[in-house]
C-alpha positions, 0 to 999 in steps of 0.5 A: 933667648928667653921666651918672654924676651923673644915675644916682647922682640917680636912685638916690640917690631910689629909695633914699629912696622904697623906705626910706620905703615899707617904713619906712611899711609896717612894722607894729612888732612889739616884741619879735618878732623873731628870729635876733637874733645879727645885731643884736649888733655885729660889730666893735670899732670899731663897738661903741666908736661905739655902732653910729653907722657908717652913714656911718662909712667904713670896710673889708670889716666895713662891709658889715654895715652899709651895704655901700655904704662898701666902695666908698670903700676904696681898699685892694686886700684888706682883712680883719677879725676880730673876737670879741665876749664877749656877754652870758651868755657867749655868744660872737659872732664875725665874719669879713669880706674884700674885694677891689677889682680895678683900683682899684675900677674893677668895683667891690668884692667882699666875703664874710662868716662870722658865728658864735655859741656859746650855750653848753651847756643841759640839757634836760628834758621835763614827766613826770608820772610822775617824782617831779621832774616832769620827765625830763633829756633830755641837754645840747644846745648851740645855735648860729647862723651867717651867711655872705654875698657882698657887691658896691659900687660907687662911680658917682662920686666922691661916690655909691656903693651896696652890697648884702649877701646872706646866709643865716642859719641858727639851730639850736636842738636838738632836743626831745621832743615829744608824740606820741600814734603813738609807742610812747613817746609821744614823738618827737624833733624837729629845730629848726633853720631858715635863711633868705636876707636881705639888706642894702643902702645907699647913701652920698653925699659932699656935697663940703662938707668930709668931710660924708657921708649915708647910709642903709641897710636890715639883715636885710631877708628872709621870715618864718622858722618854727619852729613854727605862728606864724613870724617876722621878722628884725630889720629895721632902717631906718638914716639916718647922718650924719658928720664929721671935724670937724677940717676945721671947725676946722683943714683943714690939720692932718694930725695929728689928726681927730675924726670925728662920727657921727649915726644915727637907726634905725628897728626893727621890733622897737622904738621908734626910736633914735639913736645917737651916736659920736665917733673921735678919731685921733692921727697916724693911730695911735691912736684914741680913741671912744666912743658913746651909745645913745638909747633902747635896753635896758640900755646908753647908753654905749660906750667904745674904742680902737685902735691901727694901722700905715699903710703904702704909699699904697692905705690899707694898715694893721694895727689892732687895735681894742677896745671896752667896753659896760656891759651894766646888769644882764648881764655888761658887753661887750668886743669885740675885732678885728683889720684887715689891709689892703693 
């Protein structure tokens, strides 16, 4: 056995015995998780697929989801802009850069910038001495960031693992809060937190057609505290599968590829879902997609396309991606990105 096989055997079962120790261990804690901007989806692309892209390949944006996939980029640079009109007019943006030196021989690297504006909101402290009952404290507008170094590394032509840490911060204003030693009886208080976490995976290719496994680990961190009771990020465990289905079908057909996606996903702050996408492509141009969501609150259904130029032979490209998500009682989602490879 060469060595190179033996290391990806060997790492490929560490992943699985750590993925399932940790998955074993969670206790589920629905609905108590928090920074859940780093749920939200954070490209077109993605979204369009119903977040199914574990083992989806992928650029510098992969790392958000399995890191290990940057390892099988052959581009040099990859850059990926993305803005998502979320719900409630927040508003989510995501940036994401990778450099592959010497054709992936030291790996790849990669760093990202997650943003989101909340809005604008009023704020008010209970008085029982006004004729409201309340007090306007002033506007205030909170806010959360992400920023991250990401590395890859393909041990073989089938096997590749990756790694993201990130720090993630949310800021949530400041409020008014009692206190008995102030001479107004109230003090201002900051609530504001960060915390380091960490994203990791791994991805294998089976050698039978485009057939590709994939597991991952998101938002993996400490607890993180605002008040006395603290908090976890929304770990997620992720198992995914993919296709181009078109090598089944028709293995010489360079003109079109439909490429199907599987994942099952693992929540610690709800019950487990599956997730289903399928990227129709069309002389490698245009791209059709859509996705479903099993299990998960007020979406089933995901709608997309892009559009790209591919040029030169290291997978450089321009695309332009763009997603549609039916919310069910909020806002219905659209998502917007842009991908420049060389």
């Amino acid at each position: 056995m060469a060595r190179s096989t033996r290391i990806s055997y060997l790492l490929s079962m560490i992943t699985i015995s750590v993925w399932l120790s940790v998955a074993h261990a969670a206790e589920p804690k629905l609905a108590q998780t928090g920074f859940q901007f780093l749920s939200v989806p954070s490209n077109a692309r993605v979204a369009a697929l119903g977040k199914a892209f574990t083992a989806m390949p992928g650029g510098s944006m992969s790392m958000f989801y399995n890191p290990s996939v940057m390892a099988f980029n052959p581009a040099r640079f990859d850059l990926s802009l993305s803005q998502n009109n979320w719900i409630a007019d927040i508003k989510h943006m995501a940036g994401s850069f990778s450099f592959r030196p010497a054709r992936g021989r030291w790996g790849t690297f990669g760093v990202s910038l997650m943003s989101v504006d909340y809005g604008e909101f009023l704020g008010t402290i209970v008085d029982p001495s006004s004729e409201s009952g309340y007090q306007d404290t002033g506007n205030f507008s909170p806010s959360a960031f992400a920023m991250g170094l990401a590395y890859a590394n393909a041990l073989s032509d089938r096997f590749s693992f990756g790694v993201h840490v990130k720090y993630a911060s949310q800021d949530l204003g400041n409020a008014q809060v009692s206190d008995a030693g102030s001479e107004t009886g109230f003090r201002t208080k900051s609530y504001s937190e960060g915390v380091i976490a960490f994203d990791f995976g791994t991805i294998y290719r089976t050698g039978f057609k485009s057939l590709a496994f994939a597991m991952s680990v998101q938002n993996f961190s400490q607890e993180v505290r605002f008040e006395s009771e603290g908090f976890q990020l929304p770990l997620v465990f992720n198992i995914g599968i993919s296709m181009d289905m078109m090598d089944a079908i028709s293995p010489d057909n360079e003109k079109h590829a439909f490429i199907v996606a599987i994942d099952a996903n693992h929540p610690r702050a709800a019950s487990e879902q599956i997730m289903v996408g399928g990227e129709y492509i069309f002389l490698n141009a245009l791209a059709l997609r859509a996705g479903y969501h099993h299990n998960v609150d007020e979406r089933d259904i995901s709608f997309g396309a892009g559009l790209q130029l591919a040029y030169g032979d290291r997978g450089g490209r321009i695309a332009l991606d763009y997603a549609y998500t039916p919310f069910g009682i909020f806002d219905n989602v659209q998502q917007f990105t842009f991908t420049f490879s060389m």
